[in-house]
LUMVEXVEX-384425 format. One record per residue (C-alpha): residue number from 1; residue in one letter; chain; x, y, z. Coordinates in nm, 3 decimals. Example, Ala and Ser with C-alpha at 12.3 -4.5 7.8 and 13.67 -1.06 7.14 Angstrom:
REC:1:A:A:1.230:-0.450:0.780 $
REC:2:S:A:1.367:-0.106:0.714 $
END
This chain:
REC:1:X:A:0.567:-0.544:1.761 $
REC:2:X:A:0.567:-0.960:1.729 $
REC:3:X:A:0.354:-1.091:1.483 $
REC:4:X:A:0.255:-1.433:1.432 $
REC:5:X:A:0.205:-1.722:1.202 $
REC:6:X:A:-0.138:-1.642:1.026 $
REC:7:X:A:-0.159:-1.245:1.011 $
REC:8:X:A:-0.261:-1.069:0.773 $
REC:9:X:A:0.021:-0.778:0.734 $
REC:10:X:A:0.063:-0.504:0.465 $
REC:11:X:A:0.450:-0.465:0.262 $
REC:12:X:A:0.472:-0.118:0.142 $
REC:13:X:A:0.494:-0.135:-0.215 $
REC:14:X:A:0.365:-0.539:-0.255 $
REC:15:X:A:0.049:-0.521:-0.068 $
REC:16:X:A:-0.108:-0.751:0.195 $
REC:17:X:A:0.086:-1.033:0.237 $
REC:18:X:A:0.082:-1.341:0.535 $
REC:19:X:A:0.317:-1.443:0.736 $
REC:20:X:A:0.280:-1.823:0.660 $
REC:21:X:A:0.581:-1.877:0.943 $
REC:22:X:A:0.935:-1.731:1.163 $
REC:23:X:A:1.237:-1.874:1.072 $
REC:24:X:A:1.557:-1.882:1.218 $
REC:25:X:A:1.806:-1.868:0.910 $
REC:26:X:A:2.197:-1.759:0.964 $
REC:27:X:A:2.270:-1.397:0.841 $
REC:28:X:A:2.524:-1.140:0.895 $
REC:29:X:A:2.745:-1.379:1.142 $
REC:30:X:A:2.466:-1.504:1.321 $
REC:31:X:A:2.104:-1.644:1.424 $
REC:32:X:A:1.831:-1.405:1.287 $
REC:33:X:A:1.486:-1.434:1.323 $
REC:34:X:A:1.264:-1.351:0.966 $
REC:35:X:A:0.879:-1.330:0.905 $
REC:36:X:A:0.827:-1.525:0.577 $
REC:37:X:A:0.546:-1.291:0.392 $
REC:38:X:A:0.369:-1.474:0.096 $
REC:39:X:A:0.230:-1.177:-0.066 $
REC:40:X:A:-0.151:-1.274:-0.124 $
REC:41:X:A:-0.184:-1.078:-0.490 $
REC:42:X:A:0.079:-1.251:-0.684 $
REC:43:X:A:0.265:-1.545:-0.436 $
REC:44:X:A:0.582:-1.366:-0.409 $
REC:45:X:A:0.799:-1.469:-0.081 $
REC:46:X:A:0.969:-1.208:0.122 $
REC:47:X:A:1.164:-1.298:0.420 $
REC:48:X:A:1.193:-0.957:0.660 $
REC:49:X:A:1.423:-0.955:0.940 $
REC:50:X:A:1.183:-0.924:1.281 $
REC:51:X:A:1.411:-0.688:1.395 $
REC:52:X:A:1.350:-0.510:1.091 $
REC:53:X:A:0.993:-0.525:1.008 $
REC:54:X:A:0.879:-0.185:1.191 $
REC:55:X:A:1.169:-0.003:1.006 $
REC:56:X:A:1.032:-0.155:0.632 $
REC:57:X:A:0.720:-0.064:0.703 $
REC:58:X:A:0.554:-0.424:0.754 $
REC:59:X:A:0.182:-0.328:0.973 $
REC:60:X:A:-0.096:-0.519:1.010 $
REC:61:X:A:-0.398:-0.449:0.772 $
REC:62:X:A:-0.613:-0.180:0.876 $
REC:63:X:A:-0.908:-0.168:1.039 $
REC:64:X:A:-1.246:-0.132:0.922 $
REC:65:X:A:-1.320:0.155:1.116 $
REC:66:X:A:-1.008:0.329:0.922 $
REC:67:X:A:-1.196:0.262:0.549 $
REC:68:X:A:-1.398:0.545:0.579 $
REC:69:X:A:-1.109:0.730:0.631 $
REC:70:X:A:-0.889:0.622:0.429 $
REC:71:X:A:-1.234:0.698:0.125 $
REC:72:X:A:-1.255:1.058:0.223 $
REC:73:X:A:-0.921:1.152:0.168 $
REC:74:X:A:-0.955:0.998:-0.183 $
REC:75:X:A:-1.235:1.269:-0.232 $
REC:76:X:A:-1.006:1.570:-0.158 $
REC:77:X:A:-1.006:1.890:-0.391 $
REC:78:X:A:-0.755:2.115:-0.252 $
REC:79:X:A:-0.458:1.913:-0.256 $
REC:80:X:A:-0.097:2.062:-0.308 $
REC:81:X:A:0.074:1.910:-0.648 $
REC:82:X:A:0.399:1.992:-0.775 $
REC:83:X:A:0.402:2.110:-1.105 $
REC:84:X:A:0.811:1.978:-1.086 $
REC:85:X:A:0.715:1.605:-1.247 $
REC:86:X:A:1.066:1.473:-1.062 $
REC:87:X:A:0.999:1.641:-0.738 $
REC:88:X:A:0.631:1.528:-0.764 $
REC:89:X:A:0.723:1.146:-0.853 $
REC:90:X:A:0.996:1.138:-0.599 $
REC:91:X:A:0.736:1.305:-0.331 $
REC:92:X:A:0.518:1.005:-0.417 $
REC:93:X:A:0.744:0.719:-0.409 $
REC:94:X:A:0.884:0.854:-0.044 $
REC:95:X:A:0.468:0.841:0.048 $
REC:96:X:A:0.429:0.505:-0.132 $
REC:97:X:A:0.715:0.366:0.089 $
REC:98:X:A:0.597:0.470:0.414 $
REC:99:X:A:0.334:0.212:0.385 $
REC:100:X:A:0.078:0.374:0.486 $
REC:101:X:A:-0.242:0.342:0.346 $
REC:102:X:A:-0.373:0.732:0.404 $
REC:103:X:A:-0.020:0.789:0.263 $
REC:104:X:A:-0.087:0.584:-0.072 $
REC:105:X:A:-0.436:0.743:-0.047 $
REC:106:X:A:-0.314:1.076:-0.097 $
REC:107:X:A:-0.093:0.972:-0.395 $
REC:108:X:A:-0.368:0.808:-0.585 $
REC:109:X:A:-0.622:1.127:-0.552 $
REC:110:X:A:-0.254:1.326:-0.675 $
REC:111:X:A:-0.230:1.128:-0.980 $
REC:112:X:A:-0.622:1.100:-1.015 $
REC:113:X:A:-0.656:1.505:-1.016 $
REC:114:X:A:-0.328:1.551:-1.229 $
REC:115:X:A:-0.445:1.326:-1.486 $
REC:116:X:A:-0.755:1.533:-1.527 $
REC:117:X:A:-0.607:1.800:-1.630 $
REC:118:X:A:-0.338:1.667:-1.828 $
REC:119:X:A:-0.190:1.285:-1.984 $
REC:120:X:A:0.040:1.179:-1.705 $
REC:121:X:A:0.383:1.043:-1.786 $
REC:122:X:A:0.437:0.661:-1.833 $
REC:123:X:A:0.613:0.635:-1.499 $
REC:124:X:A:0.291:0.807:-1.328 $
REC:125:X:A:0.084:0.624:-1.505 $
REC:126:X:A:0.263:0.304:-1.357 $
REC:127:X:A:0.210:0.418:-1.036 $
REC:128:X:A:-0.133:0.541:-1.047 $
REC:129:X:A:-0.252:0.211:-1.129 $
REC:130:X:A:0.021:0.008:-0.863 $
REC:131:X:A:-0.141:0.234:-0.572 $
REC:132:X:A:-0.506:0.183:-0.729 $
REC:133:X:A:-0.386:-0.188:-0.686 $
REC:134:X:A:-0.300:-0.152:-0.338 $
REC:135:X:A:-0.592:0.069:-0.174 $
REC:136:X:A:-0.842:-0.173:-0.348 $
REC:137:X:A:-0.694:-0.487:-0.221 $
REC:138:X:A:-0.607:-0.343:0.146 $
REC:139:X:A:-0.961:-0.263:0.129 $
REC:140:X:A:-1.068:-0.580:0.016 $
REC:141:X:A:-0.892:-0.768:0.302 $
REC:142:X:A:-0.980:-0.492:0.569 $
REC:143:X:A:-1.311:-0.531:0.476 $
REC:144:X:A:-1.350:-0.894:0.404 $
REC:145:X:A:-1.550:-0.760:0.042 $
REC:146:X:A:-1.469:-0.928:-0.260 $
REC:147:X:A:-1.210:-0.711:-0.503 $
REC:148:X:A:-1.476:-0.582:-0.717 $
REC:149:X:A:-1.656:-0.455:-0.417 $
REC:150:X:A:-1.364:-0.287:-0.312 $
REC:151:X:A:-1.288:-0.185:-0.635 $
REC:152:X:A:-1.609:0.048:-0.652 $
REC:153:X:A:-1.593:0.172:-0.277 $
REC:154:X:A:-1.222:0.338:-0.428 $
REC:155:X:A:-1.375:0.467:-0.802 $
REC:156:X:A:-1.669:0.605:-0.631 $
REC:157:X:A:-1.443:0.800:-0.380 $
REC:158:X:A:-1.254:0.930:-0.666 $
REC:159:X:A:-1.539:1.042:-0.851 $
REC:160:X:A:-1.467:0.779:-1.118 $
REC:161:X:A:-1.810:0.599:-1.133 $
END
């Protein structure tokens, strides 16, 4: 899958970023082609190989149509947790990376039921609020609702309203 200067596209763990252009730079003994990704949250730069981009992860932003989706799994009960804290954080990371936003969906209702019922470590903690971070500005973009909109659609999924 091409993409092209002006989309909107989605780095697992950074967020939604745009490709502001294609470059042709030298690496690894020869002529590579690389998406340059300006991450919209913060204005980081990431160059990803073309060749490359479907095996990091880099999609477009979803559709609308997926939002309600995406909401419902945020509202699950009967969810599977690990009561192992490294087999549960490693679980999560592995679904953070995929990229996929029903994938970081599922993490963030994890986290949100674990820390219900008890104080989650610092390193969960980090993460709860990195993939609260993402979903909400995926959301905002897929959208086109302003952060705080999307901010609510997610903490009224949750239950946290």
């Amino acid at each position: 899958m091409m993409y092209s200067t002006g989309t909107k596209v989605v780095y697992p763990t950074h967020g939604v970023g745009l490709i502001e252009a294609i470059e042709k730079k030298e690496a690894a003994g020869g002529l590579q082609s690389f998406y340059v990704v300006r991450i919209i949250g913060n204005g980081m730069t990431i160059l990803v190989p073309t060749k490359n981009a479907e095996r990091v992860g880099l999609r477009e932003v979803i559709e609308p149509s997926e939002i309600p989706k995406v909401l419902a799994i945020l509202k699950k009960n009967n969810l599977e947790i690990s009561s192992n804290w490294n087999r549960r954080f490693k679980d999560n990371l592995e679904r953070i990376r995929t990229g996929s936003l029903f994938e970081v969906a599922l993490v963030l209702r994890k986290l949100i039921v674990l820390q219900k019922e008890r104080s989650l470590s610092f390193g969960e903690k980090t993460m709860l609020e990195n993939v609260r971070r993402l979903m909400v500005n995926e959301i905002s973009h897929a959208s086109g609702i302003d952060q705080e909109g999307a901010r609510a659609l997610v903490e009224q999924a949750v239950g946290n309203h």
